[in-house]
ZAMARGU-4260 file (C-alpha; in steps of 0.2 Angstrom, whole numbers, plus 5000, padded with zeros to 4 digits):
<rodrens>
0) 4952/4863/4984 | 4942/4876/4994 | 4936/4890/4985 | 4937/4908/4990 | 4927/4923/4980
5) 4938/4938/4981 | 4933/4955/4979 | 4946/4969/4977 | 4942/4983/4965 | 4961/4987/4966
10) 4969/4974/4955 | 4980/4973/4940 | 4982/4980/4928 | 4980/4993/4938 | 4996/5001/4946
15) 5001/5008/4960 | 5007/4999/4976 | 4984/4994/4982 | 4985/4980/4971 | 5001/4972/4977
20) 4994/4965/4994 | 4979/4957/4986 | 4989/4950/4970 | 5001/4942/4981 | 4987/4933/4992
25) 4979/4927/4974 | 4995/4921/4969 | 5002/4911/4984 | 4983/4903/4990 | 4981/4889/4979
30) 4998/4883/4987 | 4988/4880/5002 | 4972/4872/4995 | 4962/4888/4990 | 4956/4890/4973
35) 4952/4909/4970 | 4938/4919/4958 | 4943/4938/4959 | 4929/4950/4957 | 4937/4969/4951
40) 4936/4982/4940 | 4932/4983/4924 | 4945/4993/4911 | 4949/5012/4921 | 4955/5024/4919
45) 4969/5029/4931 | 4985/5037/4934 | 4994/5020/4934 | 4992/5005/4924 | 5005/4989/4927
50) 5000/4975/4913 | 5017/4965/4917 | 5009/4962/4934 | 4996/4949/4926 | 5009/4941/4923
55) 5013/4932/4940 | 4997/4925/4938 | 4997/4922/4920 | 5001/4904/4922 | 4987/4901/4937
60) 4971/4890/4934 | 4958/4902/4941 | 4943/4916/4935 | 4946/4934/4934 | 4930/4944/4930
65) 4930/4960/4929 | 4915/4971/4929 | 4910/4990/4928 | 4901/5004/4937 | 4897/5020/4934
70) 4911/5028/4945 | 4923/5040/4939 | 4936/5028/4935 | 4926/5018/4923 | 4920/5034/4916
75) 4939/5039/4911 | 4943/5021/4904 | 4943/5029/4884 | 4957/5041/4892 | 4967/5026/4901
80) 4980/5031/4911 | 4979/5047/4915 | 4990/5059/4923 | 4990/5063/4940 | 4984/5082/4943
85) 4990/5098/4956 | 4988/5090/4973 | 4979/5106/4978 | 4965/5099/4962 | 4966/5080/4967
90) 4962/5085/4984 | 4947/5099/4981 | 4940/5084/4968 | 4942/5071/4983 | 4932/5079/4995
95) 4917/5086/4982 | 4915/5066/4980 | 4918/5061/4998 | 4904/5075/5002 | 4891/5066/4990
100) 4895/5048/4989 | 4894/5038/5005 | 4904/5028/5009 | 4914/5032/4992 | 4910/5035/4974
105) 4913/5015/4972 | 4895/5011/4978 | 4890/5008/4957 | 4904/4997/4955 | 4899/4988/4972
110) 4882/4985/4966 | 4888/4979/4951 | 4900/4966/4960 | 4883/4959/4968 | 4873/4957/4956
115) 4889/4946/4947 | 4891/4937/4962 | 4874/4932/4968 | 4872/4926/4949 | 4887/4915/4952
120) 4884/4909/4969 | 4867/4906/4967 | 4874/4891/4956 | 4891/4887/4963 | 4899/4884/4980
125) 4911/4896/4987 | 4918/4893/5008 | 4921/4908/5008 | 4920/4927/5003 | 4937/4939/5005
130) 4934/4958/5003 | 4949/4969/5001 | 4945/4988/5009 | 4943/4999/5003 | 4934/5003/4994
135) 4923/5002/5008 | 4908/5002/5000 | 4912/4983/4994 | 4912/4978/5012 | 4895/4983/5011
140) 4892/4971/4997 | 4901/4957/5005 | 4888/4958/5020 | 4877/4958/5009 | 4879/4941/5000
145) 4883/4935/5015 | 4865/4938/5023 | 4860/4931/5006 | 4868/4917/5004 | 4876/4912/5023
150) 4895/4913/5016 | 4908/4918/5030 | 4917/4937/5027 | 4934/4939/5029 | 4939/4958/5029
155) 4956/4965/5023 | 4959/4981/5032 | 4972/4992/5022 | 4969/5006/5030 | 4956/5013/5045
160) 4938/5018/5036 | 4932/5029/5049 | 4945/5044/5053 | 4958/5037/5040 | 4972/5047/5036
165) 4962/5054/5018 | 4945/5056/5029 | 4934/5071/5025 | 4919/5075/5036 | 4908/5089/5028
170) 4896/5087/5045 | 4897/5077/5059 | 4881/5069/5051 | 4894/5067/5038 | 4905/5056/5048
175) 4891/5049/5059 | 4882/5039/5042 | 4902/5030/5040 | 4902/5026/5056 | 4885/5017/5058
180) 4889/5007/5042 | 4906/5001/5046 | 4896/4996/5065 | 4885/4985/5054 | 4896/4978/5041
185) 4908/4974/5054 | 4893/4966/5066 | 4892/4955/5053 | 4908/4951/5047 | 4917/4933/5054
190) 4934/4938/5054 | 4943/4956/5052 | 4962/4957/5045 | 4973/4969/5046 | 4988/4976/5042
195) 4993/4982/5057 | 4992/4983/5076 | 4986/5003/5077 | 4972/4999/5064 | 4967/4984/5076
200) 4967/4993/5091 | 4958/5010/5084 | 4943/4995/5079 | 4943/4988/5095 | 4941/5006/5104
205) 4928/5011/5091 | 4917/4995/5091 | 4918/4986/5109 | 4908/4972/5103 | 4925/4964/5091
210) 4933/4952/5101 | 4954/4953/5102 | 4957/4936/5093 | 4945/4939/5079 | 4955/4953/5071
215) 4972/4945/5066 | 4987/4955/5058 | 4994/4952/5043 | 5005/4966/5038 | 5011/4971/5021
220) 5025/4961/5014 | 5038/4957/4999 | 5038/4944/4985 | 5056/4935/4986 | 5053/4926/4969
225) 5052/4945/4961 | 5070/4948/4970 | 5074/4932/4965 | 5070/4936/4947 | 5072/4953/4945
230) 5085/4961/4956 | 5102/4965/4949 | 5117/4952/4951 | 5129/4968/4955 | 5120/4978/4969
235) 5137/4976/4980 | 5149/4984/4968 | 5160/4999/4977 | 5155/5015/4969 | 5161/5033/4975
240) 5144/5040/4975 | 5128/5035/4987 | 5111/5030/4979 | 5098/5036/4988 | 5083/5031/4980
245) 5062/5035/4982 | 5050/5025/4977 | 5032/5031/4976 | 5023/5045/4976 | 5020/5063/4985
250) 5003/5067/4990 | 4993/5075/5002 | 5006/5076/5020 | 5020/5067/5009 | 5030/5079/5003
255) 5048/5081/4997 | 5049/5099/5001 | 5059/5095/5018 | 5071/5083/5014 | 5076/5096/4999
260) 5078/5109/5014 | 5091/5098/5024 | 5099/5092/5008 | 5103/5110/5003 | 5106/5114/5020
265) 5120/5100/5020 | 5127/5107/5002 | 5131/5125/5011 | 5139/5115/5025 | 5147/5104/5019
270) 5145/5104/5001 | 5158/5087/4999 | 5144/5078/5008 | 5131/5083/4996 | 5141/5081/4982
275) 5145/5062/4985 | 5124/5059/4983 | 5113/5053/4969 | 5094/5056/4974 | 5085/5046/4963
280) 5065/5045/4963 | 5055/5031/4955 | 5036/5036/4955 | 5026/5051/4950 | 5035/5066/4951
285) 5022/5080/4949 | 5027/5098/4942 | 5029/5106/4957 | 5042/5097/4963 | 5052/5097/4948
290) 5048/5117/4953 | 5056/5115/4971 | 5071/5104/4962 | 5072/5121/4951 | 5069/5132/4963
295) 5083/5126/4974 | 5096/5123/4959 | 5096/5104/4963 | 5095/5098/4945 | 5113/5091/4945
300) 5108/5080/4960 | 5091/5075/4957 | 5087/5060/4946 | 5067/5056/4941 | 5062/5041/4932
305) 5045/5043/4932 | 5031/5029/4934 | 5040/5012/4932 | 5034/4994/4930 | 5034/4984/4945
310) 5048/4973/4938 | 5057/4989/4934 | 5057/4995/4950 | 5064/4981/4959 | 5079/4984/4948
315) 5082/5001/4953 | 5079/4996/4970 | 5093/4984/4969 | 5104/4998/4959 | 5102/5009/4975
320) 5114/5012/4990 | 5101/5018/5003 | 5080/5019/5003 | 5071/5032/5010 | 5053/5035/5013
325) 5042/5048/5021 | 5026/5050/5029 | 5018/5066/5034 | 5011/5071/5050 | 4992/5073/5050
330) 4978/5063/5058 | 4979/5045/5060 | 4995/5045/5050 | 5002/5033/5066 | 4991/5018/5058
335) 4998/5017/5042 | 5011/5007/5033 | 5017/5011/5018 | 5014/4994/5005 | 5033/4999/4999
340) 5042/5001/5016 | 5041/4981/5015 | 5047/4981/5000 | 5061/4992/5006 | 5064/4976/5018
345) 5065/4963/5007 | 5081/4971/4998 | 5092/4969/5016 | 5097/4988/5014 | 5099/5000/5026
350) 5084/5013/5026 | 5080/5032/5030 | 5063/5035/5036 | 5057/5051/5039 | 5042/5048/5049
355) 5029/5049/5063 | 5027/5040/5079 | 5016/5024/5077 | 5015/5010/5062 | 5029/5012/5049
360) 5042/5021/5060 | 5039/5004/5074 | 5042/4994/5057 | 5057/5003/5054 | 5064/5000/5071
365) 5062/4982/5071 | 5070/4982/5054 | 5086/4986/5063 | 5094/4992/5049 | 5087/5009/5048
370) 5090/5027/5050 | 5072/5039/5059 | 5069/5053/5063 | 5052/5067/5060 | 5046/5072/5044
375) 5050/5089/5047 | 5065/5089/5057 | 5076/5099/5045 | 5087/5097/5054 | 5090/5080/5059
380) 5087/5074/5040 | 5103/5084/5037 | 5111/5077/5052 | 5104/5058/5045 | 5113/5061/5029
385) 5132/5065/5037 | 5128/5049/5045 | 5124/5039/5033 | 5139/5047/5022 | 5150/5044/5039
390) 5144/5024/5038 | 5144/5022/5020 | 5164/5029/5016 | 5167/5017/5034 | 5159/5000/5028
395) 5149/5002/5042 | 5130/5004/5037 | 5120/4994/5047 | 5111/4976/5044 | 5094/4971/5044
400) 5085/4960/5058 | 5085/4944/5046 | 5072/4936/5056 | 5062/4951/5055 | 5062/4953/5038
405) 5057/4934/5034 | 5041/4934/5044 | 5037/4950/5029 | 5037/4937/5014 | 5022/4935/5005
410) 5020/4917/5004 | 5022/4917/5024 | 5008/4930/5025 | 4997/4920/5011 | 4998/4905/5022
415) 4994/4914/5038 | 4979/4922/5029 | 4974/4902/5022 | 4975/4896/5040 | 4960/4911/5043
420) 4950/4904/5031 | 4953/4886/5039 | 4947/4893/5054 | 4929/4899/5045 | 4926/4882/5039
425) 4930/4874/5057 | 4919/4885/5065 | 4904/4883/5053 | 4908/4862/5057
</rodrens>
């Protein structure tokens, strides 16, 4: 087998829907003739942890090592997971570190992967290194040991480093230093994936020098051996009440203060409407929303789980009628895709999205089977829910593109991202 040296600080047992995309890829490679050795974190703390997803790859022949820094995760590990603060705090604490650590507050962690690395590869052959972004400052660290040891780097865009949607520029000095070394890891780099086609074309505007067909998308996707295994064998059953269900959670722009609006505005006017509704959220569910939930007198209507296991959540995916998911406006909000609107796909049911023009609302449209409008249109969400009331009582939702939502399963997408690899070993022939 080839050998590839991945390095993703965002892997299990961490939680939250990062270390989805990467797991999956480590999971589905050695089908096609890649052996991998993960490079990640050490123990963190962190406000989710997900020990049932190690166990995909508990059965898989290949290393895991994980290593520490001194970022603030590691420095929380004796708390372990740790619960996730005011938004208005997460935020202030976000921007104090993205003021003083550039490119992020990983750099420790990312100096730490290299000197693991160069150890390893300075007595074993790898063909070639994957780095998962961000962190961003681990691209960094992959260019390194690439200069080092003449390894190709493949590089996984998850979202834009420059200009991204959590971006915070004290200075434009501030944003200039990002800039200049994403321009040099990327001069560097011999192939660039990414999970989109907005994120590809912001790279091509901002770096002329990439070429078209070296940046290939792979966008997120779903796992159909966890439906396989874990969705529930009753989803169809008739019920007189519509599950709408959330997955995930509300920060910065995301908010579920305006779907709360329209669905009280819906109970005034039609209270029958809103009465035949469950709203269910899977995900961390911070005190101020239960506040709002409170504050309007929603209680009756709104169900929270809290933080569930991956294996759990598919479950209650498969419970529910209808998805919804948000996105706010804000900058470069248009080039991201939400890890869990695939995920969405894979259950075949219809969707509510409340989003901005680009990525994620296109995704919707070529799903088919979807319901969209703004994030902010009051107004219209309230209209979106008599329809989906109308459609439900009617047998009439509507059904996904099937041959949309195949091209979204996670073995596909491995195999694409093997035939990149394929392609680093021709080129170096």
């Amino acid at each position: 087998m080839f050998k590839v040296l991945i390095i993703a600080y965002y892997f299990p047992p961490m939680g939250l829907s990062g270390v989805q995309r990467t797991l999956k890829f480590v999971k589905y490679l050695p089908e096609f003739n890649w052996e991998p050795t993960v490079i990640t974190a050490g123990q963190t703390g962190y406000f989710a942890h997900d020990k049932s997803l190690m166990n995909e790859i508990a059965d898989k022949n290949f290393r895991i090592i994980r290593t520490d820094g001194n970022e603030p995760n590691a420095k929380l590990k004796k708390f372990g997971t740790i619960q996730l603060p005011a938004e208005w705090l997460r935020k202030l604490l976000s921007n104090i570190s993205k003021t003083f650590y550039i490119p992020d507050n990983k750099k420790s962690w990312s100096k730490k992967v290299f000197d693991v690395a160069k150890n390893m590869l300075s007595s074993e052959k790898f063909d070639v290194i994957f780095v998962s972004i961000p962190p961003f400052s681990s691209f960094m660290t992959a260019i390194e040991l690439k200069k080092k040891f003449e390894i190709p780097v493949i590089v996984d865009y998850r979202d834009l480093w420059v200009n991204n949607q959590f971006s915070f520029y004290l200075t434009p000095f501030h944003k200039s230093l990002h800039k200049k070394m994403e321009y040099e890891a990327l001069r560097y780099s011999d192939r660039v994936i990414v999970v989109n086609r907005r994120i590809k074309e912001e790279l091509i505007k901002n770096y002329r020098f990439l070429k078209f067909d070296e940046i290939t998308i792979i966008p997120h996707g779903y796992d159909q051996d966890d439906f396989n295994k874990f969705l529930p064998q009753d989803v169809n059953l008739k019920r007189n009440k519509i599950k709408l269900l959330y997955s995930g959670i509300f920060y910065e722009n995301i908010t579920p203060k305006y779907f709360f609006a329209a669905f009280n505005l819906l109970r005034a006017e039609f209270p029958q409407i809103a009465n035949f509704y469950e709203l269910h959220f899977v995900g961390h569910f911070r005190k101020e929303n239960l506040k709002l939930v409170k504050k309007l007198k929603l209680e009756s209507f709104v169900h929270v789980h809290g933080y569930m296991e991956h294996s759990e959540v598919i479950k209650k995916l498969g419970e529910a009628d209808i998805l919804w998911l948000m996105l706010g406006k804000g900058k470069s909000m248009d080039t991201v895709t939400a890890g869990k609107l695939f995920e969405y796909f894979g259950t075949r049911k219809p969707i509510i999205g409340f989003l901005p023009e680009g990525a994620s609302q296109n995704a919707c449209r070529e799903y088919e089977a979807s319901f969209i409008c703004e994030p902010d249109d009051i107004k219209s969400i309230k209209n979106i829910l008599i329809s989906v009331y109308n459609a439900f009582i009617n047998n009439s939702l509507p059904k996904p593109n099937e041959e949309f939502v195949l091209r979204h399963e996670r073995e596909l997408l491995t195999k694409t991202l093997a035939q990149q690899f394929q392609f680093e070993l021709k080129d170096i022939g």
